[in-house]
N, C-alpha and C positions, 0 to 999 in steps of 0.2 A: 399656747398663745399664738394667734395666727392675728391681730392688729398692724396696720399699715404705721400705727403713732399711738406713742404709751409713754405717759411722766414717766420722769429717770429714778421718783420714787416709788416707783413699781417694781423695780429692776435690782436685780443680784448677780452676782460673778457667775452662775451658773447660765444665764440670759444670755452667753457669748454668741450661741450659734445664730440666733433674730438680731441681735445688739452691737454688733462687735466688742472689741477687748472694752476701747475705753468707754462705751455707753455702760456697758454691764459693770464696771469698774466705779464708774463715776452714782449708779444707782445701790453698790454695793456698800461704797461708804455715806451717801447721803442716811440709808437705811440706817447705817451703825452710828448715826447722830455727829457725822464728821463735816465741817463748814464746807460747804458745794455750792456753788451757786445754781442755783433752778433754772431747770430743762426739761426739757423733750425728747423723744428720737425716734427717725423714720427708720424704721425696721425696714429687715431684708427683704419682707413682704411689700413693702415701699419699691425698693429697686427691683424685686421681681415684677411689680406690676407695671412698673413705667416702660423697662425694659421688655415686656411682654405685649405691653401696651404698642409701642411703638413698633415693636417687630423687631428688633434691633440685633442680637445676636448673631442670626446666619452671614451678616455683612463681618461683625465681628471677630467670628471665625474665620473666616475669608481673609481676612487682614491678616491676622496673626498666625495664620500657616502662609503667607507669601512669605515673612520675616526672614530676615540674613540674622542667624542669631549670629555669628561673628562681626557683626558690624553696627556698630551705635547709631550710625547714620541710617542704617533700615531701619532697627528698633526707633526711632526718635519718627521716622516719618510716618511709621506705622502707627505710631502711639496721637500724631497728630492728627490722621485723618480719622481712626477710631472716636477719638473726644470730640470732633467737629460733627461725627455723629447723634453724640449723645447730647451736643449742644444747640444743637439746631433742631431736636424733639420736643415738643409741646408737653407740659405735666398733665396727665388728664386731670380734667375740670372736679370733679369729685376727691378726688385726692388733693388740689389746691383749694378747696372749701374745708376742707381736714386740717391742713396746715395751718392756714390762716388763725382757726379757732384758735390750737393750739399758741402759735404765735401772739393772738390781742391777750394771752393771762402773763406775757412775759413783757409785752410793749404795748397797754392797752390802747384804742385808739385815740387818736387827738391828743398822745405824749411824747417827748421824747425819751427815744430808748435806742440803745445797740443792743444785738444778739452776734453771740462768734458763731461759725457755721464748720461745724471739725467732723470730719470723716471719721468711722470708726471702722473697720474689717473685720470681718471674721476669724482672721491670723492675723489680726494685729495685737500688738501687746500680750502674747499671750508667754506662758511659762519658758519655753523654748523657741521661740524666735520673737525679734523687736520689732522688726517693718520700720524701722522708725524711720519718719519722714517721707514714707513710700507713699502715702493717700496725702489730700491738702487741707487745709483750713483756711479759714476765709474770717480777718476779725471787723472790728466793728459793723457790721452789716445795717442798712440804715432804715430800710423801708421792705413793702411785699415784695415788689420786682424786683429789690437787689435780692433779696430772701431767694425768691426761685433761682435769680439765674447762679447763685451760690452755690444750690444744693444740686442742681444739675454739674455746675461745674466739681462738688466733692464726687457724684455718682462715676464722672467720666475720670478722676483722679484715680479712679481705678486698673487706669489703662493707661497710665503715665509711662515714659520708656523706664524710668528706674522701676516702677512697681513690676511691669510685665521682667523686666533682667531679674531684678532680687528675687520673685519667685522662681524663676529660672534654676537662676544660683542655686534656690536654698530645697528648692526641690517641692514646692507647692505646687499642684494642678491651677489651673488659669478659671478651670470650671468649678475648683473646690472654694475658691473665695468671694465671698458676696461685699456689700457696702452698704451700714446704716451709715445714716449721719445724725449726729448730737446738734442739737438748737439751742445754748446754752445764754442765760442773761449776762455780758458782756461785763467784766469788772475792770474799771479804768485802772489800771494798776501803777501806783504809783514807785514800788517796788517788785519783783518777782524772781524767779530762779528754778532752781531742780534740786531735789535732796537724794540722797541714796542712802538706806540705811546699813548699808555695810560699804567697804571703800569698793569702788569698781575695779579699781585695778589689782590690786592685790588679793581680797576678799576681806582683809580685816574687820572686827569686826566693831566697827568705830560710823558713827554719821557723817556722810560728808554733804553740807552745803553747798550753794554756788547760786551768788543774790550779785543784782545790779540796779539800775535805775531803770525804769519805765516798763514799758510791756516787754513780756520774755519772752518774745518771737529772738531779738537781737541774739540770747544767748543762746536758746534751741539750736537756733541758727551760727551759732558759732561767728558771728558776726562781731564782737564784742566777748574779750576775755573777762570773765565777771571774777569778785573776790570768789576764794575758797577758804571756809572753814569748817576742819575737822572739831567733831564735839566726842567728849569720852560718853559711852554707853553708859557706862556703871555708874559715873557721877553726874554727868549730863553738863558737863561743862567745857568750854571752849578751849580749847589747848594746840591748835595751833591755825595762823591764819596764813593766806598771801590774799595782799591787797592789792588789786590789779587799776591802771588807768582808763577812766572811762569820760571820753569826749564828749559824747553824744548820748542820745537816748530814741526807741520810738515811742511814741504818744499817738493819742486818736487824731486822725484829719479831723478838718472843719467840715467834709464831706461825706465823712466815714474813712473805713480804713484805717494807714498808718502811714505817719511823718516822722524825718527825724528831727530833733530838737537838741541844740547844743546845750552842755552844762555849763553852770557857772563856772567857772576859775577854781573855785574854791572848793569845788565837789569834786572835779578831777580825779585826785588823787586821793580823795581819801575814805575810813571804810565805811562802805554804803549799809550795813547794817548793824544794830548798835549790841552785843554780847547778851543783852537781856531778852530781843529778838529773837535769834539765834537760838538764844536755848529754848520758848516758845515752840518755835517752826520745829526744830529734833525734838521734842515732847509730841508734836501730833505725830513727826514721821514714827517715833517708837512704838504710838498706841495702835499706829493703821498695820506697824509690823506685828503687832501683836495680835491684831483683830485678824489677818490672813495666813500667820504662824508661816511667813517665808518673809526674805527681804525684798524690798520694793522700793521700786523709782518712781518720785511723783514731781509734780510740776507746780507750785505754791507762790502766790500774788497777794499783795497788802493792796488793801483800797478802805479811804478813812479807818487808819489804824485798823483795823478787823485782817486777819491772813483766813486766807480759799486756799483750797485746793483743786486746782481745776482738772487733773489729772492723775491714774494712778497707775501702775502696772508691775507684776511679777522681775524683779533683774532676771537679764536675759543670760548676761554674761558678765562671769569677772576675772579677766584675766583668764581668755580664752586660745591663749596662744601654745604651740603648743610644747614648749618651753617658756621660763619665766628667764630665759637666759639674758644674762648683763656684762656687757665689757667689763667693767670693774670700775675700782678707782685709780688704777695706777699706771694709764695711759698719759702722754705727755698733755699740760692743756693747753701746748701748742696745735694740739691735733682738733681741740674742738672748735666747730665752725659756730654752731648755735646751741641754746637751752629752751627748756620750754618744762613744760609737764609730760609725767612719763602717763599716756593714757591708755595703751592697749602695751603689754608687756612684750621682750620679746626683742632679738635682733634680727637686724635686714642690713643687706650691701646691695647696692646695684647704682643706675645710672641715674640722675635727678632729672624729671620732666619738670619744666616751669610751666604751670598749668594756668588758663583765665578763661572767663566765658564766653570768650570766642571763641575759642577754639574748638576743633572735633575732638572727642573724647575717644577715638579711635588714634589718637598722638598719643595716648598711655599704652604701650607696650608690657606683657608679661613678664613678672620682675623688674620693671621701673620703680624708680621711689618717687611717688607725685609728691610734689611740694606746690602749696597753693596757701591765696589767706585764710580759706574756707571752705570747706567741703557743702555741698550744698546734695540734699538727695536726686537730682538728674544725673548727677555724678556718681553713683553708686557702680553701674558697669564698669565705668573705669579705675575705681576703687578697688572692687575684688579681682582685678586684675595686677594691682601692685605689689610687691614687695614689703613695700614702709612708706607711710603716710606721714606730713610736715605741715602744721600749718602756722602762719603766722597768729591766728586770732584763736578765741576759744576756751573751754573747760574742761572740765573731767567728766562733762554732763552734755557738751554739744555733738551733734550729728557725728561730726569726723572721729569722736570717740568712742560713740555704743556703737557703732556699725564696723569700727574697726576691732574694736573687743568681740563683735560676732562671729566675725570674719577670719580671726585667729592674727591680724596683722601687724607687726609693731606700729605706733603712734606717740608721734611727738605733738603737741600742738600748744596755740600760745605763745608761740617763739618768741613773736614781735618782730622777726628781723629775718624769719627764713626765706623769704622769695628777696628778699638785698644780697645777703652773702651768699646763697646759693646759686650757680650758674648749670643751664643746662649741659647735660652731657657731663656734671661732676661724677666721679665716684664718689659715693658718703656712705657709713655706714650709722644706721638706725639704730640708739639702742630704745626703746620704749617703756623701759622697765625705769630708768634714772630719768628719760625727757634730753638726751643729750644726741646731737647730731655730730659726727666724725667725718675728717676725710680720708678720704681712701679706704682701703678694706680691712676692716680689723674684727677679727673674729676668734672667743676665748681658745677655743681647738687647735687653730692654726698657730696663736702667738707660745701656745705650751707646748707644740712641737719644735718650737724656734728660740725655748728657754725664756720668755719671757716672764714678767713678773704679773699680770693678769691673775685674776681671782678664777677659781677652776667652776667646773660647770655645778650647775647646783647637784648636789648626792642625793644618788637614789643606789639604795642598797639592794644586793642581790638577796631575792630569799626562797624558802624553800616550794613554795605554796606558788606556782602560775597566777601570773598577773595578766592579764588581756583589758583588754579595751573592748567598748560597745562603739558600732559606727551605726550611721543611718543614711548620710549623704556621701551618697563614692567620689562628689568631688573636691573632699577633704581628706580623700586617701590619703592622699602625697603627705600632707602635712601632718597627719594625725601619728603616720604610719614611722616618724620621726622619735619615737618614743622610745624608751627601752623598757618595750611589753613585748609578750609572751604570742602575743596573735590577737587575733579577734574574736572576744566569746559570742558577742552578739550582731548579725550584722539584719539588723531589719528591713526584709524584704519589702516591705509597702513604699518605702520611699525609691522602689525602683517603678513600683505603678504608677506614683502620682509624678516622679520626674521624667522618664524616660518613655512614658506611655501614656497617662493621663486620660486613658477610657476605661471604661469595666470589661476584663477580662474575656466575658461571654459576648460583648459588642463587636468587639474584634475580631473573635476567634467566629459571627455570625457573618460578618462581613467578608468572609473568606480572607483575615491576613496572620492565618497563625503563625506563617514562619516570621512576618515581622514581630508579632508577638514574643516569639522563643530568641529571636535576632538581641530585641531590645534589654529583655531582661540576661541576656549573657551579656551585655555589652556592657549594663551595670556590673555586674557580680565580679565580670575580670577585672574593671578597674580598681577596686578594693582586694582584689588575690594578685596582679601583678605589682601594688604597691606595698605589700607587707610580705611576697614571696621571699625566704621559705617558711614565713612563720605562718601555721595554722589559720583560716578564716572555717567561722562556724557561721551559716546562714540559715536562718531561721525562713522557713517558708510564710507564707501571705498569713496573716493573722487581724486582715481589717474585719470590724463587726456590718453587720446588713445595713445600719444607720450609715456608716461609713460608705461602704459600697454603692449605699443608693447615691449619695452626696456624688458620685464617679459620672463622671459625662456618659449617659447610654445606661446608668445604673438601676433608674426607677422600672425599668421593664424586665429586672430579673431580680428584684430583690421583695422578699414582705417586708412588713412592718413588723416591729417588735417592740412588745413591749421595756423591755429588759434585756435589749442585745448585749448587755456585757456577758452577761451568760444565757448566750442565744445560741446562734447558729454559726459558730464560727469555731477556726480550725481543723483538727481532723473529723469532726462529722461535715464539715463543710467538702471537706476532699470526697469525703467517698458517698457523697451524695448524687445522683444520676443527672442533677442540673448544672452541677460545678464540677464532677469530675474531670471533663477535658479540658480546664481551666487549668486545674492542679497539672494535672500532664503535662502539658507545656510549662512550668515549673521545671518538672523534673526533666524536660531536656532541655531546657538552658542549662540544669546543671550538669549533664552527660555531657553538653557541647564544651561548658566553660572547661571542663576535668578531661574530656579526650580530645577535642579539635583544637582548645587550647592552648593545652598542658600542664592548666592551673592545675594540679593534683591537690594541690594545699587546699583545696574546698570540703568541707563537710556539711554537714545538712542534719538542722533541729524541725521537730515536729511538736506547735504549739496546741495547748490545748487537749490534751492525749484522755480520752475519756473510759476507753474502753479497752480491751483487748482484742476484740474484734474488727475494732478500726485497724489498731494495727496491722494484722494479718493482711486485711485487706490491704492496706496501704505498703506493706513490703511487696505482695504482688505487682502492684502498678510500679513502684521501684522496678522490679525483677523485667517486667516487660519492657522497659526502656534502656537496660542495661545496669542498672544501680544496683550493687552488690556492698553489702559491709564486708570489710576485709582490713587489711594492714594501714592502708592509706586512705581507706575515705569510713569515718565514723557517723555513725546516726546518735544523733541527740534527743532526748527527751525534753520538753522541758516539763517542769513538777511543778505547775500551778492550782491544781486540783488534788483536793484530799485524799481521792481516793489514788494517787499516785503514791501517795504514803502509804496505805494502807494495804497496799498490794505492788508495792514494790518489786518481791521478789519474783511478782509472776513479768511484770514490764520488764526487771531484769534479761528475759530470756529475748528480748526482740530492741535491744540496744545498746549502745557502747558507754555511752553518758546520760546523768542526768544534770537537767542547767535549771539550778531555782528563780522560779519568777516571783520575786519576793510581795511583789503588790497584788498578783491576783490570789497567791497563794495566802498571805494574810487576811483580803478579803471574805476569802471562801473559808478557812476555819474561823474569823470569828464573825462570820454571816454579818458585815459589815461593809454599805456599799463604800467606795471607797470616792468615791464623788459627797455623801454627803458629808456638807460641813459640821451637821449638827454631831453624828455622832466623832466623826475627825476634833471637834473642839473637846471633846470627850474622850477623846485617849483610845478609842478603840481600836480607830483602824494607824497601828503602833506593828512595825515589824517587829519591836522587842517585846510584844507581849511572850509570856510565857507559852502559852498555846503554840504560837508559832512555832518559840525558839525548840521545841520539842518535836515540833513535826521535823524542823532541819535536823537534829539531830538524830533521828529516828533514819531517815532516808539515807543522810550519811552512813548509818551503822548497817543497814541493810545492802544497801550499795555493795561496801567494800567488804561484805561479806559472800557476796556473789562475782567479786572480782573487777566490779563495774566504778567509772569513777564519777564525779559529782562538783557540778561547779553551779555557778550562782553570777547571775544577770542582771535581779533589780536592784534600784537605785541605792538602795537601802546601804551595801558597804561605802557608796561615796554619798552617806550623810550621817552615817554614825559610828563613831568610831569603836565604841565599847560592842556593838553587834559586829565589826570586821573582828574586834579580838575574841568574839563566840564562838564565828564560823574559825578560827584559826584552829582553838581549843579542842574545835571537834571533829579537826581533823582534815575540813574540804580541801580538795586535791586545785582550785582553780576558783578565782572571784577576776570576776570582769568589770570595768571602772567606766562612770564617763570620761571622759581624755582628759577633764579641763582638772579632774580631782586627783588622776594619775597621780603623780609625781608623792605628795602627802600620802596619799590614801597608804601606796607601796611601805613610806617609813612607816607608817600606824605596824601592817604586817608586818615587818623584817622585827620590829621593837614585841608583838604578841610572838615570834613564833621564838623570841630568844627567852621570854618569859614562860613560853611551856616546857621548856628543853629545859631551865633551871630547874621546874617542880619535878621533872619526870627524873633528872639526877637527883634532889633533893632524897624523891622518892626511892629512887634504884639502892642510894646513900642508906636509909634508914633501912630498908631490907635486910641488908649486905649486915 
């Protein structure tokens, strides 16, 4: 599909890459007969051609390498002259005769009508990261002219200072994300909210709502703490509420737009939506959880009795901190300053910034606890630079809290009172896990060294089996690295190209700047080996597909087309190919430089995609000539995503020290099931516990440690099923590597399987004897 503008009933979750998260989202459940209000949306084709049109880019880039990435004040000024670019560009004339059409089947002429005007991204909304609030929307929208200059204004929302920081942050290339925008028929709402089908903060696994009066800009926006109620899964009923005060409201201008409007006296206080509701709105959030078989956050408005769903998307995070640790209860509650909702879990101490939108967000210090009435997204830079997050307004559903749950940072929010009792310069300590703000520093570790009577850290049992962590972004070292894991099984090297380099490899390395090349990616890889020094990091070398590559700024001039990149040209045939070989190389000495000029020794290094034996060979050579030797202290890893790594195991045996199962491409490839489709995914095929699989792990295990070699496992699959971590226990694997956020549980699942194979094997030994 290469159209500039396509109904959103055209469109499926698979649409991301033309669509972004929410167009493709909002097309996906219109398809599945779910109430959406009808739309449009100007694909990425749209912004490439206006942006191609105008010329716009080379100044773009010009901008955004002048940037003080330390300093909010260059981001912010940078982010303004960029958008006064894009705003002061003319649509070409053929492309606003496009729109227009599209536009008179939603607001014919000579009616009236609003349309909202919402950005969608390409990494927005998508399974692993939220953007939320990083692109704009624009609601009642009244006429063509507001229409264009809306959609130019969502185009340049792309170059906001929070959107350019959070990619920053999160390690996105600036060149890998485009912007449709959705042109949706505007529903006066005279109610609306956000639901989550499992709790955000903890992961429970229970609905939680969060409704108020008028349009749900106020509660997105944490502007307005809305009720919350939790409904049970199993019975579908209401079972616990907090009913929050709500003064005001927004409603549509007399112009367009939004106003706010007071409430009666007698709505104030009480609950804004009625238990019969409620169980309605958790009946669609079940069916849309059922129809995408993962949990999801959507955005849901009443207008003439009828509820929409105006938005959908994958949860991002729950409870992404990296402890779920909590003061307790047995602190004096003379020490508590404020309450609120506990929204992103997790303690913090430090010093309280009183934050307002005057001020430079360069006033938030590293380790500060911002306290503010509302997080609003321009704020995001100095957000992931906090400690612990306060705010007076808000939910378990507004900004300051998915962006804080992404972020890994305790959050309190909803207080009502936290910028009153709070003074700058306080010490308070965060807990986010209860919603309770302290003063002074009180933290579980140190009050049990002082005998106090503190509840102790949550247990996590020692066991036999290596537990590691998978990382992707090195600058969530620090915090990740806080865990008591084993090291890092998986540390994926692409999120060093698209944060720390963000060109295609071959661009670079033609430009004559390989040593910044070899510079950058060591500069990643140490930060992840000197924050979990001495414990093991396994780095997995580059494994993006040609699709990928090309998407890379400089990418299209060295990459084909494929039809089927997922098993295309990537990995070790991609190393020892004569077009990427000196790409690979400099890999392999950022990792010589990170391991001898550094001293990281704790690096080891996995080779994705392993197809042949003769790659191999090859590929230990190019090792060999840059100094890379297997020995004592630095192991090569396989990784066993392809069958024939089962099946000839014991010849791979001789040319490594580990194998690391990739549980998703390895399912795919035995039961020849793409694992992108949904059709056969609603079908149970593509299932790491299919039996086919669970026989190839076992198979490779038994041949492994029969040649002396050990064997650990990568994909997701032990942090989401718990009956497949007690398989891999059973049969033995020496090593299962976790996402961070499942840590903690995943470890009791193991410690509880391996005390259950050690009873049968005594059982066993018992009946022998």
């Amino acid at each position: 599909m290469d159209r500039k503008i396509v109904d959103v009933n055209e469109l499926h979750v698979e649409d991301i890459p033309i669509v972004g998260g929410k167009g493709a989202n909002l097309g996906e459940l219109t398809n599945a007969g779910f109430p959406v209000p009808e739309a449009f949306v100007l694909t990425t084709f749209s912004y490439d051609y206006f942006v191609n049109n105008g010329k716009l880019m080379p100044e773009v880039e010009k901008k955004l390498a002048g940037i003080d990435r330390t300093s909010d004040d260059s981001l912010t000024q940078a982010s303004e002259e960029i958008r006064a670019i894009f705003e002061e560009c003319a649509i070409p004339d053929d492309l606003k005769k496009e729109i227009v059409s599209k536009y008179r089947l939603l607001v014919p002429k000579g009616k009236v009508g609003f349309v909202a005007v919402r950005s969608s991204a390409t990494a927005e909304d998508l399974p692993d990261a939220s953007f939320a609030g990083q692109q704009e929307t624009y609601l009642n929208v009244k006429d063509e002219a507001d229409l264009f200059d809306k959609i130019r204004k969502c185009w340049s929302s792309l170059f906001t200072a929070r959107a350019i920081a959070y990619r920053e942050k999160q390690g996105y290339s600036h060149s890998d994300v485009k912007l449709a925008v959705v042109v949706q028929r505007m529903v006066n709402s005279e109610f609306s909210g956000i639901m989550f089908t499992v709790d955000p903060n903890s992961g429970a696994k229970q609905i939680v709502i969060e409704g108020g009066y008028g349009l749900g800009e106020a509660i997105v926006g944490g502007e307005v703490t809305p009720d919350t109620y939790i409904v049970d899964k199993q019975k579908m009923e209401v079972v616990k509420k907090r009913i929050s005060t709500q003064t005001w409201k927004y409603v549509r201008g007399k112009e367009g737009g939004v106003e706010k409007k007071d409430m009666p006296s007698d709505m104030v206080k009480a609950q804004k939506i009625p238990d019969s509701r409620i169980q309605e709105i958790a009946e669609i959030g079940r069916q849309i959880e059922i129809h995408y078989e993962k949990p999801m956050d959507m955005e849901w408005c009443i207008e003439d009795d009828k509820v929409y769903i105006v938005q959908a998307r994958p949860i991002t995070a729950t409870g992404n901190s990296a402890t779920n640790e909590s003061v307790g209860t047995a602190v004096s509650s003379e020490d508590i300053l404020s309450n609120g909702l506990g929204a992103s879990p997790g303690l913090a101490t430090g010093k309280v910034i009183l934050y307002d939108i005057s001020m430079s967000l360069d006033a938030v210090k590293e380790g500060d606890i911002l306290v503010t009435k509302m997080t609003m997204p321009d704020m995001v830079p100095a957000m992931s630079r906090a400690a612990g997050i306060v705010t007076d307004e808000g939910g378990m559903t507004c900004h300051a809290a998915i962006i804080s749950r992404e972020l890994g940072t305790p959050c309190v929010v909803g207080t009502g009172n936290a910028t009153e009792v709070l003074k700058d310069g306080m010490e308070v300590t965060v807990d986010g896990t209860t919603g309770t703000v302290y003063k002074g520093t009180l933290r579980k570790a140190e009050a049990a060294a002082a005998g106090s009577a503190c509840v102790c850290a949550e247990y996590v049992p020692i066991t036999g089996t290596k537990v590691m962590v998978n990382m992707s972004m090195p600058a969530k070292a620090d915090e990740i690295a806080k865990l008591q894991c084993d090291g890092v099984g998986l540390m994926r090297s692409e999120f060093l190209f698209t944060n720390y380099i963000g060109e295609h490899p071959c661009a670079v390395i033609e430009e004559g700047r390989t040593d910044e090349l070899i510079d950058k990616l060591a500069e990643g890889i140490a930060k992840v080996c000197r924050a979990f020094y001495p414990r093991p990091i396994t780095l997995r070398t580059s494994d993006f597909k040609t699709n990928e590559y090309r998407d890379m700024k400089g990418g299209a001039d060295y990459e084909p087309n494929e039809d089927n990149p997922m098993i295309g040209w990537r990995g070790c045939s991609r190393y020892v190919s004569e077009s990427y070989r000196e790409a690979f190389m400099c890999e392999l000495r950022a990792i010589k430089k990170v391991r001898d000029e550094m001293g990281f020794k704790n690096l080891n290094m996995m080779l994705p995609f392993v197809r042949t034996i003769e790659e191999v060979e090859d590929i230990t050579e190019m090792m060999k000539q840059v100094g890379l030797r297997r020995g004592r202290d630095f192991k090569l890893y396989f990784m066993a995503e392809v069958p024939v790594n089962i099946f000839m195991a014991d010849e791979f045996c001789k040319y490594c020290d580990w194998f690391s199962i990739g549980s998703n491409d390895l399912t795919q490839l035995t039961m020849g099931c793409d694992r992108d489709s949904d059709i056969l995914g609603h079908m149970g095929y593509f299932d790491e516990r299919q039996e086919g699989v669970k026989r190839a792990i076992a198979q490779l295990i038994k041949v492994a440690h029969e040649n002396g070699k050990h064997v650990s496992i990568c994909g997701q699959a032990p942090s989401v099923y718990p009956e497949f971590t007690e398989f891999l226990v059973e049969q033995g694997i020496d090593c299962i590597s976790l996402n961070p956020d499942t840590f903690n549980k995943t470890k009791r699942i193991i410690a509880s399987a391996e005390q259950r194979v050690l009873l049968r094997d005594l059982r066993n030994l018992r009946d022998k004897l």
